[in-house]
C-alpha positions as CSV (number, residue, x, y, z in Angstrom):
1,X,11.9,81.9,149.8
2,X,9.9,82.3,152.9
3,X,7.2,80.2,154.6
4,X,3.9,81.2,153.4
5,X,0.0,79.9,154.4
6,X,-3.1,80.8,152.8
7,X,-6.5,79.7,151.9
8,X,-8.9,79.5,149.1
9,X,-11.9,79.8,151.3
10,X,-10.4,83.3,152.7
11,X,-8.0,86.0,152.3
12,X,-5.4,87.4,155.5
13,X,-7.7,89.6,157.5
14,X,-10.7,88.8,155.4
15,X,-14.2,86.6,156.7
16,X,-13.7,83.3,157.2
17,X,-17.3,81.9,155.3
18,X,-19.8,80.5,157.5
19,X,-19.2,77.2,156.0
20,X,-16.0,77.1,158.5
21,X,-17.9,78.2,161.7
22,X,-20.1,76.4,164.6
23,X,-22.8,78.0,162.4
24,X,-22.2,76.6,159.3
25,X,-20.7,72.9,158.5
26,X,-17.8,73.2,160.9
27,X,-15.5,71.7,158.9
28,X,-11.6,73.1,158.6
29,X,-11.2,75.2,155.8
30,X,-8.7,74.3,152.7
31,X,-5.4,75.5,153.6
32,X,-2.1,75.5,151.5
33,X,1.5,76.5,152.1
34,X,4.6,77.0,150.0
35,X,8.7,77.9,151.3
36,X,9.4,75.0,153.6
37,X,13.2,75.5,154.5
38,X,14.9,72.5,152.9
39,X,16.6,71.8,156.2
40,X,13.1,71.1,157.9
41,X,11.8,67.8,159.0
42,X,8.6,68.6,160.6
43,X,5.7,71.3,160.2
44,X,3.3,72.3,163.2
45,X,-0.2,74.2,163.0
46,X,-1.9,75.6,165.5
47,X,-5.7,78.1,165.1
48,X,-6.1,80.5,167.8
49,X,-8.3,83.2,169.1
50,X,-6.5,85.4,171.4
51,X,-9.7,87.9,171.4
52,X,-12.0,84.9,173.3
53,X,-13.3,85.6,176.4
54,X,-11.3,83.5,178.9
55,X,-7.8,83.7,180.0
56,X,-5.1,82.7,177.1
57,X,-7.9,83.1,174.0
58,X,-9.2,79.7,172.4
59,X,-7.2,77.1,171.0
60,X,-9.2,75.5,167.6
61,X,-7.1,73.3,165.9
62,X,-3.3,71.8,166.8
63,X,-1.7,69.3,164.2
64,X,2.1,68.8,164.4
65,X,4.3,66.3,162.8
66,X,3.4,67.2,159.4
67,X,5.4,65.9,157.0
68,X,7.2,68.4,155.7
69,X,6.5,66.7,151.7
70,X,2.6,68.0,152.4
71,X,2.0,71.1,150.9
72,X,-1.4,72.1,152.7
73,X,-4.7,70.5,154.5
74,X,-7.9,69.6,152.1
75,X,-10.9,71.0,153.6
76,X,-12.8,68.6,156.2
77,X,-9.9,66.9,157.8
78,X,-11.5,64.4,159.5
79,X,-11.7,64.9,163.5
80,X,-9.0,61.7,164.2
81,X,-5.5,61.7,165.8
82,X,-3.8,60.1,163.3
83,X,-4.3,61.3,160.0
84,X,-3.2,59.4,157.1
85,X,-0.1,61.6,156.0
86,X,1.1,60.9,159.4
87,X,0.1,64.0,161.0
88,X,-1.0,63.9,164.7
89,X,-3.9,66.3,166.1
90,X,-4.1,67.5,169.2
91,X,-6.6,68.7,171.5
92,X,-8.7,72.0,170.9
93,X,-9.6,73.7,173.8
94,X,-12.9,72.2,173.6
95,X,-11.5,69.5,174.6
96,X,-11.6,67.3,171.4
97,X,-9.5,66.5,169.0
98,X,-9.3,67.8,165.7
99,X,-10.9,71.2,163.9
100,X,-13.4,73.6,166.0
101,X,-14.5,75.9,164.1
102,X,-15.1,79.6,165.8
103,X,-17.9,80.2,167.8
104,X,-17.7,83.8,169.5
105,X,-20.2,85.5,171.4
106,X,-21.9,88.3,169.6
107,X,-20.0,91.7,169.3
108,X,-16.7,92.4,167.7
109,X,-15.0,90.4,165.0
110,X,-12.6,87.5,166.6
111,X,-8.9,87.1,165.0
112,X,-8.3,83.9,164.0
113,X,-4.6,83.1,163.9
114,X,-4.3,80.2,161.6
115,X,0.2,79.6,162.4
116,X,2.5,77.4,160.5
117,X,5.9,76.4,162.0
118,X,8.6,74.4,160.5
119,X,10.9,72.5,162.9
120,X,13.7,71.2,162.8
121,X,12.9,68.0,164.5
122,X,9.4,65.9,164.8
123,X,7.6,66.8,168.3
124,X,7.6,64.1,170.5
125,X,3.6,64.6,171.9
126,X,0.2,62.8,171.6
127,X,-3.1,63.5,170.7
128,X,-3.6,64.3,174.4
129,X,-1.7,67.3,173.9
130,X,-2.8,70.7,173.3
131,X,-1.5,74.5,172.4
132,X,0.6,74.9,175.4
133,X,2.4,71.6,175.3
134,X,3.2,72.0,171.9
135,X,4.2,76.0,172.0
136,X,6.9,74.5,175.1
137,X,8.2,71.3,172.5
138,X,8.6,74.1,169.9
139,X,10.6,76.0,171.2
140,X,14.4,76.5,170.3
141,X,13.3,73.7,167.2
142,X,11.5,77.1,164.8
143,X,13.4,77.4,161.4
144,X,10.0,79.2,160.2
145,X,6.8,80.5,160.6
146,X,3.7,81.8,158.7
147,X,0.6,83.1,159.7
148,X,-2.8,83.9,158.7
149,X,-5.5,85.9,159.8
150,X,-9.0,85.2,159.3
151,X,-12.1,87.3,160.9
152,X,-15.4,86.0,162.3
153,X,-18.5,87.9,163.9
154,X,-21.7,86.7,165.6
């Protein structure tokens, strides 16, 4: 069984509702996941926008040390560092921490890459840490990874 994450707000490659966005609520979408690799003892997320206009994309959401028990996020996780399954989130690009929703300038569709890992190990970062710090501690620790794809347009 392979590592799997989807949504019941949106399908891969489909809208992601207003709801979601700096023009709606802004609040992170329901996400759920299934094929954690028994060996696992951590999951990672990470929300990215490679199409944004500045160097490296747009970072919207970074939560690691997921216990690997948890089977998805309810929507509206609350913008904290600690959450209470133990979870830490990091910074967004924004600098904040917790869930941004997308906010692109007006033109073409952005790709949101919504990315699941499972590690082998917990990640030893803070809620100081962002995309890049956590992409370094990842690495070499993958047993999996899932991705989806949700679209938004100004």
């Amino acid at each position: 069984m392979s590592l799997v994450i989807s949504s019941l707000a949106f399908e891969d490659g489909e809208d992601i509702p207003a709801r979601y966005t700096a023009d709606g609520q802004n609040v992170s979408p329901p996400l759920a996941w299934s094929g954690v690799p028994p060996k696992a003892s951590s999951l990672a997320l990470v929300v990215h926008d490679p199409d944004a206009p500045r160097p490296g994309g747009f970072t919207h959401w970074v939560i690691f040390n997921l216990p690997t028990d948890v089977r998805g996020l309810s929507e509206g996780v609350l913008r904290r560092e600690r959450l209470e399954n133990g979870a830490t989130q990091g910074k967004n690009d924004g600098g904040s921490v917790g869930y941004m929703g997308p906010s692109p300038p007006p033109g073409k569709h952005h790709h949101y890459h919504f990315m699941l890992y499972a590690l082998d190990q917990p990640l030893k970062l803070t809620g100081r840490d962002g995309r890049y710090q956590l992409l370094d501690t990842l690495k070499g620790h993958v047993l999996a990874e899932a991705e989806l794809v949700g679209l938004y347009q100004r």
